[in-house]
C-alpha positions in Angstrom: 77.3 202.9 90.9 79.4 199.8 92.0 83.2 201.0 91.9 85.6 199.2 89.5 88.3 197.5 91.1 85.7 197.3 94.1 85.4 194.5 96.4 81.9 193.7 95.3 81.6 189.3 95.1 79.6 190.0 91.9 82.3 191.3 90.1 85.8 190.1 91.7 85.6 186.8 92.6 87.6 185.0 95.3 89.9 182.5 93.3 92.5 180.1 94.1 95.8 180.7 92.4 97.6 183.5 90.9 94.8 185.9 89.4 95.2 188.6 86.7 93.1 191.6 88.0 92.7 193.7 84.8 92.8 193.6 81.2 93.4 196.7 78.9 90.8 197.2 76.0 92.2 198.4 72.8 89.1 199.8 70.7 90.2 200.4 67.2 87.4 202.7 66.5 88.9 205.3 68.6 92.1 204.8 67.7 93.8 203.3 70.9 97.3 202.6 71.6 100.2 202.8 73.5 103.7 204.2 72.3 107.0 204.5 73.7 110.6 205.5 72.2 113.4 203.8 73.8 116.3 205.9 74.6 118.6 203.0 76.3 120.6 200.4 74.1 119.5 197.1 75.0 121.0 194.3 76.8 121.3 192.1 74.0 119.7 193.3 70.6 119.9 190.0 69.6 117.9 188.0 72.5 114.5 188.8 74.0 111.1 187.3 74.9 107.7 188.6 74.1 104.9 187.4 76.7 101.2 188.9 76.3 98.1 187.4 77.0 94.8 189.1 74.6 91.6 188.3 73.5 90.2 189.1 70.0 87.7 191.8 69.2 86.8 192.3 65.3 88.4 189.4 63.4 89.3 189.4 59.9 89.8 193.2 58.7 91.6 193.3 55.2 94.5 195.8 56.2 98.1 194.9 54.3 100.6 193.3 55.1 99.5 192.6 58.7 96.2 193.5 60.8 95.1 194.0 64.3 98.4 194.8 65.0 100.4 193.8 68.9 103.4 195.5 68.8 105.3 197.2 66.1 108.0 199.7 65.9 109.2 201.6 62.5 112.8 202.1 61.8 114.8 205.3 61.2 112.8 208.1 60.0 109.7 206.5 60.1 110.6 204.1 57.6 111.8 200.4 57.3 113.3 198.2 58.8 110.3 197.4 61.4 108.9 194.8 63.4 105.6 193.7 63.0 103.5 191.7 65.3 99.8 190.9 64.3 97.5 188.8 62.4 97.1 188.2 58.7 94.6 190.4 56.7 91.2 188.5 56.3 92.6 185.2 57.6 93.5 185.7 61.1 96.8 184.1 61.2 99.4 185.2 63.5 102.2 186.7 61.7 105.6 187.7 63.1 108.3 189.5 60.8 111.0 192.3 60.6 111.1 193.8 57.1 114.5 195.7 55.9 112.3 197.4 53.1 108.4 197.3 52.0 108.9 193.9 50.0 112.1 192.5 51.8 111.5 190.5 54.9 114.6 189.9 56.7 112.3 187.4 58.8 108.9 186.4 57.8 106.5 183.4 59.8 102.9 183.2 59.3 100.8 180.6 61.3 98.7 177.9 59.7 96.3 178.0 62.9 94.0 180.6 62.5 93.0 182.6 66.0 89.3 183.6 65.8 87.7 182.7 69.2 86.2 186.0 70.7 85.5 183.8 73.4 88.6 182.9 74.9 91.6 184.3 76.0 95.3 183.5 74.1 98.6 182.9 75.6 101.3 184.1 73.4 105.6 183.8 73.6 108.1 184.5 71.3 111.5 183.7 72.2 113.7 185.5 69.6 117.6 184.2 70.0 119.5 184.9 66.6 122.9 183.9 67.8 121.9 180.2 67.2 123.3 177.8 64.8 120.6 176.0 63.7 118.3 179.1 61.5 114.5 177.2 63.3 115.9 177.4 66.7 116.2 181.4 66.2 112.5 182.3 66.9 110.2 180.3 68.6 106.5 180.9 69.2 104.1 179.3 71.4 100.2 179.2 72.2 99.0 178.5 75.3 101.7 176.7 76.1 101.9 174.6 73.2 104.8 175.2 70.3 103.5 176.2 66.7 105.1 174.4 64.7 102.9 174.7 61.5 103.5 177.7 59.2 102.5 178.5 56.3 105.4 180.6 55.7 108.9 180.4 57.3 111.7 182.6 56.4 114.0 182.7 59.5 116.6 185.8 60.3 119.9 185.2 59.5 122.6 184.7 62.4 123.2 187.4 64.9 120.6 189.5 63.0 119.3 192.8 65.5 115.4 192.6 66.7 114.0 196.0 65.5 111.8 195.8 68.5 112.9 198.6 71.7 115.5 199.3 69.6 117.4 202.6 70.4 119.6 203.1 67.7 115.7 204.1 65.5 114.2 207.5 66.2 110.7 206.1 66.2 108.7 204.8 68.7 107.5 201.5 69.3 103.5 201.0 69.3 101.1 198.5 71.5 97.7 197.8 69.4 98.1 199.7 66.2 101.0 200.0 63.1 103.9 201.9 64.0 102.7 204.8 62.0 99.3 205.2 63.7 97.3 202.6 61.9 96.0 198.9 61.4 94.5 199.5 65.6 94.1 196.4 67.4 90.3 195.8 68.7 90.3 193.4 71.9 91.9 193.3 75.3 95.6 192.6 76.3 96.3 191.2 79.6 100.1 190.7 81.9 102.1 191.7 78.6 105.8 190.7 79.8 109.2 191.7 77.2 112.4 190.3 78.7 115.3 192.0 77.4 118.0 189.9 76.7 117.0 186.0 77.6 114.8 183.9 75.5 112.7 181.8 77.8 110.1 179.5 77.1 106.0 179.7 78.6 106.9 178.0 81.5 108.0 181.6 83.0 104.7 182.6 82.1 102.0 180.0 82.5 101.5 176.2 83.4 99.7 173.7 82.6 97.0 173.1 85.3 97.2 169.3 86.5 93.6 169.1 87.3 91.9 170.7 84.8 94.6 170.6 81.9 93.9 174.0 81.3 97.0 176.5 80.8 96.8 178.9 83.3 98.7 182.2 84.0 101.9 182.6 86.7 103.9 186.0 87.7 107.3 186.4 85.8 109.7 185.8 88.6 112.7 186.8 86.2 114.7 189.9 85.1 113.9 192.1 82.7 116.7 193.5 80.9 117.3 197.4 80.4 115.1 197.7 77.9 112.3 195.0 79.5 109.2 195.8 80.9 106.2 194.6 82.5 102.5 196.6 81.9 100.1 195.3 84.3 97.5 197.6 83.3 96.0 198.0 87.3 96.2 201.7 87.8 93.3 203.6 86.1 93.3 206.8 88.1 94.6 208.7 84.8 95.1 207.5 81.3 98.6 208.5 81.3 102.0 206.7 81.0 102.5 207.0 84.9 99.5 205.7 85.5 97.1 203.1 82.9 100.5 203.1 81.2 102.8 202.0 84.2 106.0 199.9 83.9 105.7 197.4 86.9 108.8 196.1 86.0 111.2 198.4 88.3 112.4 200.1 84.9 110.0 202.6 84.4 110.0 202.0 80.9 106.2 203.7 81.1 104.0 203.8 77.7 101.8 206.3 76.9 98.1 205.6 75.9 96.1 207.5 73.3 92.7 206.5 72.4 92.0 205.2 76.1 89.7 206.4 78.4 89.4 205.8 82.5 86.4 207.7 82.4 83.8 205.6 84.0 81.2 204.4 81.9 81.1 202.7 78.3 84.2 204.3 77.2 86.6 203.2 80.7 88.9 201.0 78.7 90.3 199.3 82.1 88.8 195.7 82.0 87.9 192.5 84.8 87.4 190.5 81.7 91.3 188.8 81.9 92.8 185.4 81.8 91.8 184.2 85.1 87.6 186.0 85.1 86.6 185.6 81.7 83.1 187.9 80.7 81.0 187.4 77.4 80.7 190.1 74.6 78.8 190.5 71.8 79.5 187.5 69.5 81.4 188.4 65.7 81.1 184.6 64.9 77.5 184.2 66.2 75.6 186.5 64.2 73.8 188.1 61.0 74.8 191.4 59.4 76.0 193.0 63.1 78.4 195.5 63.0 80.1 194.5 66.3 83.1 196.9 67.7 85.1 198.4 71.0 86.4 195.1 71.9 82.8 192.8 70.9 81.2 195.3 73.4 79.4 197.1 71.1 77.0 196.3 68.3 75.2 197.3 65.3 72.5 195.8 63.4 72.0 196.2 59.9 68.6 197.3 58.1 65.8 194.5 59.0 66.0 192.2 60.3 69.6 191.3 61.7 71.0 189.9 65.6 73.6 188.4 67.3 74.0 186.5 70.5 76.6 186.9 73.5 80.0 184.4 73.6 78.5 182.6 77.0 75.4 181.2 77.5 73.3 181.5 79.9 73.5 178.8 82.7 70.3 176.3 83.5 69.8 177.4 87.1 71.3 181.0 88.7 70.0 184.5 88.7 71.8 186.7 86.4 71.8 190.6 85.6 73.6 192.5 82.6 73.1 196.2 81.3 73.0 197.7 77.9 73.6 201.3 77.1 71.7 202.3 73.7 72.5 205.3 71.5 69.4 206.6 70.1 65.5 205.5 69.7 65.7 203.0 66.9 62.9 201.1 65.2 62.6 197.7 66.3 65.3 197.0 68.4 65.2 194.0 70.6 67.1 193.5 73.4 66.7 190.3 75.7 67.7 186.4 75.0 67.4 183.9 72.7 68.0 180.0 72.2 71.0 179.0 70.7 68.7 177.5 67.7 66.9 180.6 67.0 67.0 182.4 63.5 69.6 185.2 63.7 68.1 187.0 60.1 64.3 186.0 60.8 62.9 186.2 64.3 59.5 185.9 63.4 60.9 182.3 62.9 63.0 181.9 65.6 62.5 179.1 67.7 62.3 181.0 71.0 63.4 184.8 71.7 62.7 187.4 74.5 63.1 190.7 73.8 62.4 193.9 74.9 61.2 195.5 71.7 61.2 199.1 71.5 61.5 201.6 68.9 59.2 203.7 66.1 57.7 200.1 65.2 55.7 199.7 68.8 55.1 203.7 69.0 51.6 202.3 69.6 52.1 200.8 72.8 55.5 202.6 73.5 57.4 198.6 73.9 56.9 195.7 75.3 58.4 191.8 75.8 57.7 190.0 72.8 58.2 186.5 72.4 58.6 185.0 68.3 58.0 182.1 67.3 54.9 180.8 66.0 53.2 183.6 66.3 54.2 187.0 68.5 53.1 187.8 72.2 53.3 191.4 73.6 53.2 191.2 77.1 52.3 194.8 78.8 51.7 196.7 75.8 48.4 198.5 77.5 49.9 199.2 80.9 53.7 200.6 79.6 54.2 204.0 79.1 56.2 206.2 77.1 58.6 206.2 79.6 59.6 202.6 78.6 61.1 203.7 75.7 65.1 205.1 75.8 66.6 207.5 74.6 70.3 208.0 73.5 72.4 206.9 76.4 69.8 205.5 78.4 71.0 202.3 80.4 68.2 199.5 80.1 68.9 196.4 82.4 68.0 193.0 81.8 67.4 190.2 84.9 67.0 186.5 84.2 65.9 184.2 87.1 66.5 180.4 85.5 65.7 179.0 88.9 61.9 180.9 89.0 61.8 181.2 84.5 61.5 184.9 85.0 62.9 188.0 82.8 62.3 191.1 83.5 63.5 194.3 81.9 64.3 198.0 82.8 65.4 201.4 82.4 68.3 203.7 84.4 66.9 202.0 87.9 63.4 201.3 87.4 61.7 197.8 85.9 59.3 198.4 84.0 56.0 196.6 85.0 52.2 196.5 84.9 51.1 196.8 88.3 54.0 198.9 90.0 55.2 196.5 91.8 58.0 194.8 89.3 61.0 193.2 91.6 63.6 190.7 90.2 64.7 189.8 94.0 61.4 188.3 95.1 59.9 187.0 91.7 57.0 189.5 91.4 55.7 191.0 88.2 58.2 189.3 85.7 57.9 190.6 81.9 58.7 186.7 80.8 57.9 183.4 82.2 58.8 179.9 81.4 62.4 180.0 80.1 63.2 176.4 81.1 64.1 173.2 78.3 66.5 175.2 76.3 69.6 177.1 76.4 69.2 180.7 76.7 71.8 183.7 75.2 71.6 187.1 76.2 70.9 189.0 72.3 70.2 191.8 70.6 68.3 192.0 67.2 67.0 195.2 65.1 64.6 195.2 62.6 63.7 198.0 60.4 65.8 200.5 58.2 65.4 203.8 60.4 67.6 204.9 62.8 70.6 202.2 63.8 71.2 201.6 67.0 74.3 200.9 68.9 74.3 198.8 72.0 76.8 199.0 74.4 76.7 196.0 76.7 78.0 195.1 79.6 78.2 191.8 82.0 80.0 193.2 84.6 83.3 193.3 83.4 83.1 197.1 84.0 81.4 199.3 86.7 77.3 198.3 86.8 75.1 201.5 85.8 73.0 200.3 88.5 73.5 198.3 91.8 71.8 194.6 90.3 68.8 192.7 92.2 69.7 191.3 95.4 70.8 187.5 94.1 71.6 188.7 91.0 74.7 187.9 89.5 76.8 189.1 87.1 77.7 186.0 84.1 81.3 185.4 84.2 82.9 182.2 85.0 83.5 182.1 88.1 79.8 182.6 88.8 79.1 179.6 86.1 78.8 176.1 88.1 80.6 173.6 85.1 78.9 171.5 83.2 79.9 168.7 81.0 80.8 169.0 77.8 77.9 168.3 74.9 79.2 165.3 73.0 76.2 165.0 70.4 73.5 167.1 68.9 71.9 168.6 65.8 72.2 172.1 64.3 70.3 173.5 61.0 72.6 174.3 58.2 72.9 177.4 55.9 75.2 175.7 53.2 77.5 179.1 53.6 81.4 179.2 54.1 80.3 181.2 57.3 78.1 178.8 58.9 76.6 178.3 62.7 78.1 178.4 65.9 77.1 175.3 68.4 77.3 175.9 71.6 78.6 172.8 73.7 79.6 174.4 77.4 83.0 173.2 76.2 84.9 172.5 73.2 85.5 169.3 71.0 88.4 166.8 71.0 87.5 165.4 67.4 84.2 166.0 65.6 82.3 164.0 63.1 79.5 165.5 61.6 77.2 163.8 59.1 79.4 160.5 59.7 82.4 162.9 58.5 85.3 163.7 60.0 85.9 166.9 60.8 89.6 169.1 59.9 89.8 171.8 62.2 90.7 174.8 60.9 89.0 173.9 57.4 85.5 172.6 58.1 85.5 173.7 61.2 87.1 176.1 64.2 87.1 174.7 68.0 85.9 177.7 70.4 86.2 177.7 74.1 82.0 177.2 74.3 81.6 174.3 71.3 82.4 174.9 67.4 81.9 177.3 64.3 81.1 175.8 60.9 83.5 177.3 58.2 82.4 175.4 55.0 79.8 175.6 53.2 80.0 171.6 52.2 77.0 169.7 52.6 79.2 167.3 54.4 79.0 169.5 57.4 76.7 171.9 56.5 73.6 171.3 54.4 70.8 173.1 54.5 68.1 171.4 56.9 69.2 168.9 60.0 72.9 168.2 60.5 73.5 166.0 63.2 77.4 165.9 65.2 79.3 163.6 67.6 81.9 164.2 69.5 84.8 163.2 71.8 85.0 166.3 75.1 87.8 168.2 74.9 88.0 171.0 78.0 85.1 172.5 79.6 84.0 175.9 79.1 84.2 176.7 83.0 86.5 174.0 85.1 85.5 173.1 88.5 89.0 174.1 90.0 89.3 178.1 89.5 91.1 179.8 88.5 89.8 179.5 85.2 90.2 181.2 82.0 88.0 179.8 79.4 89.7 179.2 76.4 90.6 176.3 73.8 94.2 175.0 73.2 95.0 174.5 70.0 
């Protein structure tokens, strides 16, 4: 097993810069948070800076009044006033407020950018200073460096109005990733979060602007922190504790406590490289059919028949890369393996071009095999696998792509499975696929049939391997990923439906015209770090049949100067 934290060049990478080591997962499924109470009066009730980075998991849940919560804290006796930090049920808006009762907000702002990219990583300050004159200047918020200044609702707090947030004077604690009351859980990683008690400071403390690439980038807080401030870092996972995953690296020990977080190695060790400066794919929630996706995009369900979903990064043209997938049970039908970024995500016997290792009641005949769909279906090794090839619950099966050679192979808790014994990713012999080149490859996941569901756990690296990978085999994250230039035209096929395709562009778009129409971002269309989603169902953008885009290049996906966090600005 390679050690987390470890040395290891496939999974920390030597960049230039100031690098974030580790991420903290929050998975809403199990309920994880942190939570302190603050027993200290702050420096200045009135003045303080919030600083986090996170990346979404699950977007759009339909909790009231706020979802995927940040950080909250209730007022006396469990009841109001609070403040609330999170997004906006079924919209994903960022919403920032501090209520006095259930219907009374003494501030209220809610963003008219939505945040949806489970791809990239977000940069978000507050600067809260109600002793201002002017009622705007008395919160500010910024992403990725760049002020929002678009709401779609503003209510401001009156002058010299108290923050409720680390607020002694309340009885209850303040909670990281969930409602103050143990609900509304965040699912998705936070990264360097940074409150400054006392000062309201702008990004610059935080962040820059990266004069090659034009990329904001992370710095250390070289500041104070106020009595009540602190700094969680999230880099010591030897206990899931407040002294330890928990830590206050600000010199305050103002230490939180986790629940609902593991640092037990293995799908459940919450401690993540995916962060602002090494960015790892997940399961895709905007790049998929009926796919129950969870745990931070790391796990995935598919729903009866024929249902998949592809990974946020693609695959690169050249490079040898390795992942691993833990499964839960013996389904029926489940394919795990890669597909184009055309292929059918609700029909693979139409896809385009898919790879999977099917396995599952549905090839109980042959026990599994690597099937490719398209025209018709090829099972290669059905006669010479055994029933050894197929996994049961919590079996780790590991998947190695060669793009260089056009080689795939497939295997299970250490061994590849193979037809003549001799199946070896590092020297190209045996492979269960060849001939992967002229398109652009996804590592996927599809399930087919009504049986048994099957959760896959998958990882790129950003965790401990199961399994030490092929020599040459990498794990896909972006420092690994050579850049490439942004995709400024192309087609796509159209499903006329308010959620329509991703397109995958190894970067995202400036401006976008599709079908000779201008695109409005953030109605037809949302910008990602890798290309663009479709979010109408206008045949103006998205008919049914052949839609064909242009494009100016915005930033890359992966910049050639490192450190790089992909991600897109708004």
């Amino acid at each position: 097993m390679i050690v987390p934290g470890s040395a290891n060049a496939l999974l920390l990478a030597s960049l230039a810069g100031y690098q974030v080591p580790y991420s903290l997962r929050f998975r809403a499924s199990n309920s994880a948070n942190l939570r302190k109470t603050f027993s200290s009066a702050s420096t200045n009730f009135d003045v303080q800076t919030i600083s986090l980075w996170f990346k979404r998991g699950r977007l759009t849940l339909t909790d009231s009044p706020i979802a995927n919560c940040l950080i909250t804290q209730f007022g006396s006796g469990g009841n109001y006033p609070t403040f609330e930090l999170g997004f906006e049920p079924s919209s994903d808006q960022l919403v920032f407020m501090n209520r006095s009762a259930s219907t009374s907000y003494n501030h209220r702002l809610v963003t008219t950018a939505q945040y949806r990219d489970p791809s990239a990583w977000y940069h978000l300050v507050i600067a809260y200073d109600s002793s201002l004159a002017t009622s705007t200047d008395r919160i500010k918020m910024w992403i990725n460096g760049v002020q929002i200044t678009s709401f779609s609702t503003a209510t401001y707090p009156a002058q010299n109005l108290d923050s409720q947030l680390a607020n002694n004077t309340y009885s209850q604690p303040a909670d990281i990733g969930s409602f103050a009351n143990g609900s509304r859980y965040f699912d998705g990683y936070m990264a360097e979060v940074n409150f400054i008690d006392g000062q309201a400071l702008t990004p610059s403390s935080f962040g820059q602007t990266d004069a090659t690439t034009g990329v904001w980038v992370p710095k250390k807080y070289a500041g104070s922190y106020g009595t009540n401030g602190f700094y969680l870092k999230f880099a010591d996972a030897s206990a899931a504790t407040a002294a330890a995953i928990g830590k206050d690296s600000s010199g305050n020990g103002n230490n939180w406590t986790p629940s609902g977080i593991s640092v037990t190695s293995g799908t459940t060790f919450d401690q993540s490289l995916d962060t602002p400066t090494l960015g790892y794919p997940v399961w895709s929630p905007i790049d998929k059919a009926t796919v129950t996706v969870s745990e931070g995009n790391t796990a995935a369900v598919p729903a009866a028949d024929v249902h998949a979903i592809r990974a946020t990064m693609a695959l690169p043209a050249t490079g040898k890369w390795y992942w691993e997938v833990a499964v839960s049970a013996l389904g029926y039908g489940t394919g795990l393996g890669i597909a184009d970024n055309a292929s059918n995500l609700t029909a693979n016997a139409s896809s385009p071009e898919t790879r999977t290792y099917q396995f599952g009641s549905w090839f109980n005949s042959f026990n599994g095999g690597v099937v490719q769909y398209g025209t018709n279906q090829n099972v290669l090794g059905a006669t010479n696998w055994t029933a050894a090839s197929q996994p049961a619950a919590n079996d780790i099966i590991m998947i190695a792509v060669d793009m260089d050679n056009g080689s795939m192979w497939v295997g299970k808790n250490g061994t590849w499975f193979n037809s003549s014994g001799t199946a070896n990713p590092a020297t190209n012999t045996d492979p269960r696929w060849t001939g992967l080149s002229g398109t652009t490859w996804f590592p996927y996941m599809s399930g087919y049939g009504s049986v048994t569901p099957v959760t896959c756990r998958i990882n790129f690296g950003q965790r401990a391997f199961a399994y030490t990978p092929p020599s040459g085999f990498k794990a896909l994250n972006t420092e690994n990923i050579t850049s490439t230039a942004v995709s400024t035209s192309g087609s796509f096929t159209g499903n006329a439906a308010a959620d329509g395709p991703f397109i995958w562009a190894n970067g995202n778009p400036a401006t976008l015209t599709i079908n000779g129409n201008s695109v409005t971002f953030g109605t037809d269309a949302d910008k990602t770090a890798g290309g663009f989603k479709l979010r109408t169902s206008s045949a103006s953008y998205n008919t049914s049949g052949t839609n064909n885009w242009t494009s100016t290049a915005g930033n890359r996906f992966v910049q050639n100067k490192k450190p790089n966090n992909a991600q897109v600005n708004p």
